[in-house]
N, C-alpha and C positions, 0 to 999 in steps of 0.2 A: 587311519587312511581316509584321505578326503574322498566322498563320491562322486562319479565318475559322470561328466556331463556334457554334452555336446559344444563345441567352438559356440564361445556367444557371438559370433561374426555371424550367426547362421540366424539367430533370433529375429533381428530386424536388419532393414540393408543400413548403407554408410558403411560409416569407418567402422572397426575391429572395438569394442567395450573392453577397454581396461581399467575403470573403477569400480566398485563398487562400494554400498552402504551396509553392516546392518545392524539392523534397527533393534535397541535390546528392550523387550516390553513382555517382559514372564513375570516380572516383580508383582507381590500380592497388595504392594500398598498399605500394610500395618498401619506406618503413620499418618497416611491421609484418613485413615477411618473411614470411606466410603462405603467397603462392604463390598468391593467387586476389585479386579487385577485392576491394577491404578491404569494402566496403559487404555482400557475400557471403559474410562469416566468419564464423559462428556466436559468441554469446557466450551462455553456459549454454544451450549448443542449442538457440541462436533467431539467425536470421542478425541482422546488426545493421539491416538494413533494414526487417525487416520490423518490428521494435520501433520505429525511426523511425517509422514510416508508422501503425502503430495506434496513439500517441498521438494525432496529427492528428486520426482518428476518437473518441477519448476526448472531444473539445474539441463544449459544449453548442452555441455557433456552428456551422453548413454552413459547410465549407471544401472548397474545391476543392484537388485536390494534386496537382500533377507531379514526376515523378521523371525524371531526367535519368540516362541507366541506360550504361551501356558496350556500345557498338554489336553486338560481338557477343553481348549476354547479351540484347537486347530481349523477345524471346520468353518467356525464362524470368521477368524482369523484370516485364510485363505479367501474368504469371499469378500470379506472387505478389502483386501489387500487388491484383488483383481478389480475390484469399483474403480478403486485410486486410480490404479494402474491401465486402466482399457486398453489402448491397442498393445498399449508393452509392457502387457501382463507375462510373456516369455520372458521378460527379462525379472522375474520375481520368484522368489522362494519363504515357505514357511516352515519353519522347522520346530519342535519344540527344546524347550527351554531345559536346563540344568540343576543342579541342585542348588548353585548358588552363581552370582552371577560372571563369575570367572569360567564356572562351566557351561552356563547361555552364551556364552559371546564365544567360546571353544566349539560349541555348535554352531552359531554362525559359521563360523570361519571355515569349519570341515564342509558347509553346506556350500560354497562357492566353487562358481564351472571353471574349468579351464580358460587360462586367455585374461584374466583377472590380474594387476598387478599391484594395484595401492587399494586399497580398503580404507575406510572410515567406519567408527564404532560410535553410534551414536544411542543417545538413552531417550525413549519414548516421550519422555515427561519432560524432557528441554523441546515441548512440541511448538513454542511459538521462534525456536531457532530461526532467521531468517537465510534465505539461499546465497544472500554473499557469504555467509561463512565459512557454508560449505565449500564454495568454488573458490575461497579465501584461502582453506587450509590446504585443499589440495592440489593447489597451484602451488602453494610455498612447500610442499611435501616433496611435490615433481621437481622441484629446480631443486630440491636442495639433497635430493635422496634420503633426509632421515624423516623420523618421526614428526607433527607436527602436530599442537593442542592448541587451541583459542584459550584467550587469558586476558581475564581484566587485574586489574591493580586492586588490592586491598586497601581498601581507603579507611575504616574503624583502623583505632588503636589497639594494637594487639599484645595480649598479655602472658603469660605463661604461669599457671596456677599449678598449686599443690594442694586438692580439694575444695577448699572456697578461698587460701590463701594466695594472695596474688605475689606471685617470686619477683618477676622482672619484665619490662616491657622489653618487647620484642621489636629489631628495628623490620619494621613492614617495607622499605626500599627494596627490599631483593625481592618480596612477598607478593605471587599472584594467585586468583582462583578459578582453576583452570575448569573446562565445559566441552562441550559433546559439537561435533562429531570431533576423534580423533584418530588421526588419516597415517597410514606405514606404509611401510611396502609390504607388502601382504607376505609374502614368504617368509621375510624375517620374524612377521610378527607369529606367524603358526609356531616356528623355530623355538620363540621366546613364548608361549603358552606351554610349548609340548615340554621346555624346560625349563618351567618354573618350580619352586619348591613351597613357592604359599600363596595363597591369595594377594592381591594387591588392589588398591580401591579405587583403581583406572588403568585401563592400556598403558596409556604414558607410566606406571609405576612399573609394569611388568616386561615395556620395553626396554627400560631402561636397565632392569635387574639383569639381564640379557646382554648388556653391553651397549645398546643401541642410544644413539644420539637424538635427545628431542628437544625440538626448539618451538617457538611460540609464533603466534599470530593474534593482534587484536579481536578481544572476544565483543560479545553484544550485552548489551541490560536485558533484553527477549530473551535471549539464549538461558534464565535463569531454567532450575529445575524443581517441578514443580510436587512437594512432600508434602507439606502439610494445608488443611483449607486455607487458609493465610494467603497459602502461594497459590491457591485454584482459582480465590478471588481476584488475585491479582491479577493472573491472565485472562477471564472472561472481563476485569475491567480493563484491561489492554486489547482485547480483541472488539470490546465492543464500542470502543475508539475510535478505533484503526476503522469503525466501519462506517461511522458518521462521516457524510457527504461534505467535501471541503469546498465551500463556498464564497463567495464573496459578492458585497454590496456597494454599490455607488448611486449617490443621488446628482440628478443634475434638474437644471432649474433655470429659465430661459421668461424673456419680458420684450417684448414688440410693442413700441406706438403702430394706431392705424393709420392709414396712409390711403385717401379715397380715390389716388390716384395708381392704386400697385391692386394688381389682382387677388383676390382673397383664396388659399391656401392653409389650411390646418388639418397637421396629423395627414398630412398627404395624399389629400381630399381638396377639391376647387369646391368654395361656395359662392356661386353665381351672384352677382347684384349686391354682394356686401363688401364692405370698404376692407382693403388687403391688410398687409403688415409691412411697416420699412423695414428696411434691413437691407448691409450688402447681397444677399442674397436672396431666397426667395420670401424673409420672415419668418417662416412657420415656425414657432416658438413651439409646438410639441415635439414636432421631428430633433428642433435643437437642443429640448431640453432630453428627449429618446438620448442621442449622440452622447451629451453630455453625461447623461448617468451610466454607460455604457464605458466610457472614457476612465470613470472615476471607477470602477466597480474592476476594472483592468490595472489601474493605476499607470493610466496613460496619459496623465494630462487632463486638458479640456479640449473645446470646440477652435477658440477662438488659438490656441499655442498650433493644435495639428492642423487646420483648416482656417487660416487668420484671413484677415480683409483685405493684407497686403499681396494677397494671392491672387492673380486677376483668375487663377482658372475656378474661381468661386464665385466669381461676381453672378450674381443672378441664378445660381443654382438651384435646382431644387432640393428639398427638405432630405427626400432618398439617397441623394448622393452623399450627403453627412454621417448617415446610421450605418449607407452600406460601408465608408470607410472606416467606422468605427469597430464594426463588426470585422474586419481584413485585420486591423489591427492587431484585435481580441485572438483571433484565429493566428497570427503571428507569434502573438505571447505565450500560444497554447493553450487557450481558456475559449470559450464556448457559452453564447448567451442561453441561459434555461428559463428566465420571465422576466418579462418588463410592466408596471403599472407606470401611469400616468393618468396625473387627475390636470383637466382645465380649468384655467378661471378667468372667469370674465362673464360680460354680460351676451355676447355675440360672439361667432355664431353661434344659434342653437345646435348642440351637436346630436341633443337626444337620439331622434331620428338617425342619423347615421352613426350613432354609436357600432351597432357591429360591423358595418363598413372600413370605418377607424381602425378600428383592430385588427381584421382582416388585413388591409395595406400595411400596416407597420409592421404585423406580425410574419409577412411573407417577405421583407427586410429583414428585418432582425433575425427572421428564422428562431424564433421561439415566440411560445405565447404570449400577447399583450395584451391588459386588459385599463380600458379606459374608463374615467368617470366624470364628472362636469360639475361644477358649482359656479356661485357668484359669493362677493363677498358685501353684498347686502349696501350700496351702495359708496362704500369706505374704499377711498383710494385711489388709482389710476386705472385699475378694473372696474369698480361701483360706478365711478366719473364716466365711462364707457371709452377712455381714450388709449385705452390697451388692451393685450393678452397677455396674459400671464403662463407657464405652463411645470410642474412640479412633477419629476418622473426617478422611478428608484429601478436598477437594475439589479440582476444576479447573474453570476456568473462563476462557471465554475472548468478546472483543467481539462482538457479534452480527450 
């Protein structure tokens, strides 16, 4: 007989909890060889439990979640469990585990309160399972009232052996391999435990022996389960992936004649007494080449495609009105400038002196750090000649 538990409508407010998880991790892990319950091993220095168990709370559905923990680790089990879990640590249970794992997941099952109606049986070690699957499987569990298991397609050619002799290949069209969680209606599924006659080597085998209907749902490559080192590897090099910063780079790159007759402007700075830059706008070939590598690093274009000549509301603009639009842009696409460099070249203005100036104003446009540098190119060229600027700037930018 199940034990006897308080309405989970009383746990937390909202709606009435009618799912729950739980989580099977009493296994000793033989074949990983680790030397501790495999559910207790660290993957990228995070046990795998405990990455189980915070998905569960990832999922916008109240789920209730028990963990079926190995008798001597209760203790430490329940405390981890409550970390995960903070304010909705009521809605969690640990119970210990079975002699084998038909009777861990029997103990789950008895361990669930009242008010519970579809369950998912998930296995500790499918810890890098992602939360659509979850709310994959028991979405298509709810509309369809039967069983439902995640399943990818067997893609190896598969053979049927008589010791090392190979009999006949097998056609793998009908052939899937099916992973965790896998979601019932809870009642039936106690129903189909309480009358079973042998082990089965998943829910789906036991439901079915039962009479019950199970149908599939696209599974994940994550969702593998993790046995042997091979597979531990695998996921700290999947998790440590997943955790590298996605970024992106655009270079943009801008060239002004002087013009003694236009006022001088660079990097968004007036320099007094020295000869300007043409351009329809205001010249400043840093600001444009800023835009520019901003543009590129979004892959949005350029300066001259979003903000062209033939625009009179640009004629004579300044330099900020470029970045700031390129910046709107960026923030449009969903992405967010994190640093800009930009080096000068030319022979004028001296920027030394106002170097942190420079950066300063750009960087309070752009809203991220800028950092500027200055050269000549030693007399070679339309810079060396003194009859331009030049200006070479790279962005980064990354999702917001």
């Amino acid at each position: 007989m199940a034990p006897q538990h308080d309405d989970t409508t009383a746990l937390l407010p909202g709606p009435r909890v009618s799912r729950a998880v739980v989580v099977v991790a009493a296994g000793s892990g033989t074949r990983l060889g680790i030397g501790d319950a495999k559910a207790f091993v660290p993957v990228a220095g995070e046990r795998m439990l405990t990455r189980a168990v915070r998905t569960v709370f990832t999922l916008a559905e109240p789920t209730f979640v028990v963990v079926v923990a190995p008798t001597a680790r209760l203790d430490e089990c329940r405390a981890l469990v409550a970390a995960v879990a903070g304010p909705a640590a009521a809605l969690t249970s640990v119970v210990a585990g079975g002699a084998d794992r038909h009777a861990s997941v029997q103990a789950g099952l008895d361990a669930l309160p009242d008010g519970i109606e579809w369950v998912g049986v998930h296995d500790a070690a499918r810890c890098l399972t992602p939360a659509a699957q979850f709310a994959a499987v028991f979405e298509r569990a709810e509309t369809t009232g039967d069983g439902v298991v995640p399943a990818l397609p067997v893609t190896d050619t598969v053979k049927r052996v008589e010791g090392d002799l190979v009999v006949e290949t097998v056609d793998r069209s009908a052939l899937v391999g099916v992973q965790t969680p896998q979601v019932f209606p809870l009642r039936a599924l106690r129903d189909a435990y309480a009358a079973a006659q042998r082990s089965e080597t998943d829910d789906a085998g036991v439901f079915r022996a039962a009479g019950g209907v199970v149908r599939t749902v696209p599974g994940h490559a994550d969702a593998f389960k993790i046995t042997t080192r091979w597979d531990l590897a695998r996921a700290e090099a999947i998790v440590a992936d997943s955790a590298l910063p996605t970024v992106r780079i655009g270079l943009g790159v801008d060239v002004h004649a002087f013009d003694d007759a236009s006022p001088c402007r660079v990097g968004l700075l007036d320099f007094p007494g020295q000869p300007g830059l043409s351009g329809h706008s205001d010249g400043d070939a840093v600001a444009h080449a800023v835009c520019d590598a901003l543009l590129s690093a979004g892959g949005l274009g350029d300066i001259g495609g979003r903000f062209g000549t033939s625009d009179p509301r640009y004629a004579g603009a300044s330099g900020d009105v470029f970045v700031r639009g390129a910046v709107e842009l960026l923030a449009a696409a969903g992405l967010v400038p994190t640093s800009v460099t930009v080096q000068v070249i030319g022979n004028r203005p001296r920027i030394g002196a106002r170097r942190t100036e420079m950066q300063d104003a750009l960087a309070a446009v752009v809203g991220a750090p800028v950092a500027v540098s200055g050269t000549t190119t030693d007399g070679l060229g339309l810079t060396g000649r003194g009859e331009g600027l030049a200006a070479i700037a790279t962005a980064v930018v990354r999702p917001a």
